[in-house]
C-alpha positions in Angstrom: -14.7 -22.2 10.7 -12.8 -23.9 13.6 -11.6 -21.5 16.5 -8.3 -21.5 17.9 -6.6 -19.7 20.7 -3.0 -17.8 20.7 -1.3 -15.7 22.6 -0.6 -12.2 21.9 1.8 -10.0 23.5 1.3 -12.4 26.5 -2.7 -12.1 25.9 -5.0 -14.5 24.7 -7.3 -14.6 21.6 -9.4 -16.3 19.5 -8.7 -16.7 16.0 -10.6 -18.0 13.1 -8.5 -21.3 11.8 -6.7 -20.2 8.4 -6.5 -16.2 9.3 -2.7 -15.0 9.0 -1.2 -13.4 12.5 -1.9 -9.8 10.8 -5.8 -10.3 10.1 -5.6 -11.3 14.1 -3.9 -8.7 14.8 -5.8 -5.8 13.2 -9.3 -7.7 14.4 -7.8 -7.1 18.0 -6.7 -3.5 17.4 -2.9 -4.4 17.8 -0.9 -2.1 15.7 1.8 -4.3 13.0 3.5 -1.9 10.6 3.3 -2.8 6.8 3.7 -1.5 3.7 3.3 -4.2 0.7 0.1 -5.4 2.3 -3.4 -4.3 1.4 -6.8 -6.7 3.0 -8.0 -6.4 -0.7 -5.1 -8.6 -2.0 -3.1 -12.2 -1.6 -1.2 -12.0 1.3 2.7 -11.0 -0.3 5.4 -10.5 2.3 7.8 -8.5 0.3 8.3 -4.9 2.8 9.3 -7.0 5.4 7.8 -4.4 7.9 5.1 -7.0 9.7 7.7 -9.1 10.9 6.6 -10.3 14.3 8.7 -13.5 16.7 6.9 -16.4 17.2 7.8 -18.5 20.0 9.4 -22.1 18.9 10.8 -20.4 15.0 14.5 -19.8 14.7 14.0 -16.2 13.1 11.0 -13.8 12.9 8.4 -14.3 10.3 6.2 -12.1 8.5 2.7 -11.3 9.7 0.7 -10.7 6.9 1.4 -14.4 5.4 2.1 -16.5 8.6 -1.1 -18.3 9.3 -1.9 -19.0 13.1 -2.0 -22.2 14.8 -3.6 -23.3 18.2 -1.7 -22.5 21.0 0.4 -19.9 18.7 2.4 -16.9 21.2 3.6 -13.6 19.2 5.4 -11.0 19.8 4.9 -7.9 18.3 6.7 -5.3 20.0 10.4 -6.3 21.2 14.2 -4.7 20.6 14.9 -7.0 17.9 11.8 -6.4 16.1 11.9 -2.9 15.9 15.7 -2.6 15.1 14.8 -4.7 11.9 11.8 -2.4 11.4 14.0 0.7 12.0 16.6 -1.1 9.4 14.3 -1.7 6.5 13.2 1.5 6.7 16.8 2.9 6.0 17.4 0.7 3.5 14.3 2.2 1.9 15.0 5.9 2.4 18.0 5.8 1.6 17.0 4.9 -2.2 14.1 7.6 -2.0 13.4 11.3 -3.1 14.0 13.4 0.2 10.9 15.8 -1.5 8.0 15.6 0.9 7.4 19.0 1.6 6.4 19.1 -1.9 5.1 15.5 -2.7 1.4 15.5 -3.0 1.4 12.0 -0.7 2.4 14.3 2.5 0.2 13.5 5.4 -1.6 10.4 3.3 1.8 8.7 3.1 3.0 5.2 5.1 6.7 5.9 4.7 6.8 9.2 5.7 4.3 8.2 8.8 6.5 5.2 9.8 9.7 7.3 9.1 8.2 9.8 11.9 7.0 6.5 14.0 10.3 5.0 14.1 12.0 7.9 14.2 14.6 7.3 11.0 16.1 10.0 8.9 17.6 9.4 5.4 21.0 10.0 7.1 22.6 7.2 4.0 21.7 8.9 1.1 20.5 13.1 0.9 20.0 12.0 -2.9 17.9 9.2 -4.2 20.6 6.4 -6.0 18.1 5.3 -8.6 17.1 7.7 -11.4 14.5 6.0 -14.1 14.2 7.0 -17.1 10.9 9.2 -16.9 8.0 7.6 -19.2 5.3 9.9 -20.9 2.3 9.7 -18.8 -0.7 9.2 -20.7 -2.4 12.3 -19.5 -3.8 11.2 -16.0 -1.7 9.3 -14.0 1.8 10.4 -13.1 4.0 7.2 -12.4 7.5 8.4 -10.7 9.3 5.1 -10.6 11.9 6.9 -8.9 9.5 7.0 -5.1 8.8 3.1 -5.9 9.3 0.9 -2.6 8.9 -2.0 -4.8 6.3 -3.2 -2.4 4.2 -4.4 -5.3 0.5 -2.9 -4.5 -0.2 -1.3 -7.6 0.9 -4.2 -10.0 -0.9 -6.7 -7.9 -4.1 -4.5 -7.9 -3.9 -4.3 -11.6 -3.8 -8.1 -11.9 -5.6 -9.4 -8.8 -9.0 -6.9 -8.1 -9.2 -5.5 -12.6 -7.7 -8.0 -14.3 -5.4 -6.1 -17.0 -1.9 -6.9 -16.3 -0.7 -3.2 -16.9 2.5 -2.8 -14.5 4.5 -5.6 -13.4 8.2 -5.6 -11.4 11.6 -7.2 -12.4 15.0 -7.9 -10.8 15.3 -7.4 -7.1 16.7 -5.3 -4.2 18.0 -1.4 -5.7 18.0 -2.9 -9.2 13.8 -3.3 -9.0 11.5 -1.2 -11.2 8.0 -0.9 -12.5 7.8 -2.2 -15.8 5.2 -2.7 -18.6 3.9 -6.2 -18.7 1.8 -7.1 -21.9 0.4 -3.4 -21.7 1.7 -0.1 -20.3 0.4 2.5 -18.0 2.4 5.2 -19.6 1.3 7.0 -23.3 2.2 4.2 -25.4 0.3 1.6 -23.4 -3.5 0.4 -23.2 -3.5 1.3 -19.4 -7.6 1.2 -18.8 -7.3 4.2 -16.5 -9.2 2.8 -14.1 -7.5 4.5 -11.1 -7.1 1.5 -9.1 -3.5 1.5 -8.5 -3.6 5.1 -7.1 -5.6 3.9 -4.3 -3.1 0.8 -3.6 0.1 3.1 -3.8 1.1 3.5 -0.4 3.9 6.3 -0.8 3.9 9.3 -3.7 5.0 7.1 -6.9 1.6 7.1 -8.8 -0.5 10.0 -8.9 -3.6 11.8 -10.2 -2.3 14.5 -12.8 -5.5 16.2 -12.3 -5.5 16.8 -8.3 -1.4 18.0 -8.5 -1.2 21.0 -6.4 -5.4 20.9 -5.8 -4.7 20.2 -2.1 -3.5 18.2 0.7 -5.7 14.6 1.6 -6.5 16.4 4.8 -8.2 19.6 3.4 -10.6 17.1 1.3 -14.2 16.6 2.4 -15.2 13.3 1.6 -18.5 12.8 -0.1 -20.3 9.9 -1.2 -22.3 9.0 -3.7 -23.4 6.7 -6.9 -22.0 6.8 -10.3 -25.1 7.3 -13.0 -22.6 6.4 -15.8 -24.7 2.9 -16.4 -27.1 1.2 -14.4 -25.2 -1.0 -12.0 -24.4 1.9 -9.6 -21.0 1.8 -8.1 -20.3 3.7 -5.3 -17.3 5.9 -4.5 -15.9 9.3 -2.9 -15.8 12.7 -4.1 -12.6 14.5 -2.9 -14.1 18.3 -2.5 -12.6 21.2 -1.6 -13.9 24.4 -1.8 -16.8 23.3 -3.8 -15.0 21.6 -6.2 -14.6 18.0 -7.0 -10.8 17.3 -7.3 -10.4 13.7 -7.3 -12.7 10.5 -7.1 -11.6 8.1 -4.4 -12.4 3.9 -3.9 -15.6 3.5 -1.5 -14.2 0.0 0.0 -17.6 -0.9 1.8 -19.8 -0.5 -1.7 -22.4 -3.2 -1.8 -22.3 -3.1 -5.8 -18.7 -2.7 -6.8 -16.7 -5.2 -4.6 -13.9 -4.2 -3.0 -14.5 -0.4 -4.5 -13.3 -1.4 -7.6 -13.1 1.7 -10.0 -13.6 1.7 -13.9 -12.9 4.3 -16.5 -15.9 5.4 -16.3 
């Protein structure tokens, strides 16, 4: 792969022709907020948190999709930037559930973490504006459309890294929401409970019924090991506490299942 140099911040690097500003950027230990983004799928752009100014473009551009070029400069961290930053995360609270104290994503959760960062309250809205229809779970994931930041993750997951189409968004802006594509995670669907999209939710919308009120991410010791199910031996995480297995978790550096894919098994 040909090598290319950029600037950085007003630093220079070497980048691997091809690699988006983000994958540079997280090589080199320079922090970009994002939320739709995950290294495990397509590049997206949708959150609009990674946007980064590039000297020479008329507006900012996102990082996660903007490839880099030779002779490239970025800028991360500016007044412009992070007032765009600071907006979309209004834009996003505001049309959110103001429940973390209780929401089982507290202290494992993006928003509330870049809320904190950025230092943005939900000072537009003490109520959330949508309100879904709730769908019948089908008895171990809880899917509250209501938290969705439409940044896509678990839809993508479901199509991109298992293949089974099982949630998919329409219409745009406030109006968006988690649908059923040709199957359903909710009771009356053919969801494959594979547990994939838990792992790619970056906020509190999808959860594991079975780990509600079990504990906070913090208090879990993480403990590897191989599932004896069949014979190709994936690997993944036991959440424990006290003892007691809660909740299985993705092992993303598994030599057998790529990209810690999970099954129903």
């Amino acid at each position: 792969m040909k090598k290319i140099k950029l600037q950085i911040n007003h630093k220079e690097y070497e980048a691997s022709e091809g690699e988006t500003i983000i994958q540079v950027t997280k090589k080199n230990n320079i922090h970009v907020p994002y939320l739709c983004h995950w290294d495990l799928l397509k590049p997206f752009g949708q959150c609009k948190m990674c946007v980064v100014e590039v000297d020479g473009n008329l507006g900012p551009v996102t990082a996660c999709n903007t490839p880099v070029w030779d002779g490239m400069s970025v800028i991360t961290e500016s007044d412009n930037i992070t007032e765009l930053q600071r907006n979309n995360l209004r834009l996003l609270l505001a049309n959110h559930p103001n429940d973390c104290m209780t929401c089982e994503k507290t202290g494992n959760c993006k928003l509330q973490n870049y809320a904190y960062q950025f230092d943005v309250h939900a000072e537009w809205s003490q109520q959330t504006i949508r309100k879904f229809k709730e769908l019948p779970n089908n008895g171990v994931i809880e899917w509250d459309r209501d938290k969705c930041i439409m940044c896509t993750r678990c839809s993508r997951t479901c199509a991109e890294l298992q293949g089974s189409y099982a949630l998919g968004f329409k219409a745009g802006g406030f109006t968006a929401l988690g649908t059923p594509n040709k199957t359903n995670i909710s009771k009356e669907g053919d969801c494959e409970l594979c547990g994939q999209c838990l792992d790619a939710c970056p906020v509190g919308s999808l959860q594991e019924l079975s780990a509600k009120n079990k504990g906070r991410s913090w208090q879990f010791e993480k403990v590897r090991t191989t599932c004896t199910y069949c014979g190709t031996g994936c690997n993944y995480y036991f959440n424990v506490k006290d003892k007691k297995i809660v909740s299985i978790s993705e092992c993303f550096d598994a030599p057998v299942n790529n990209k810690g894919s999970l099954c129903v098994k």
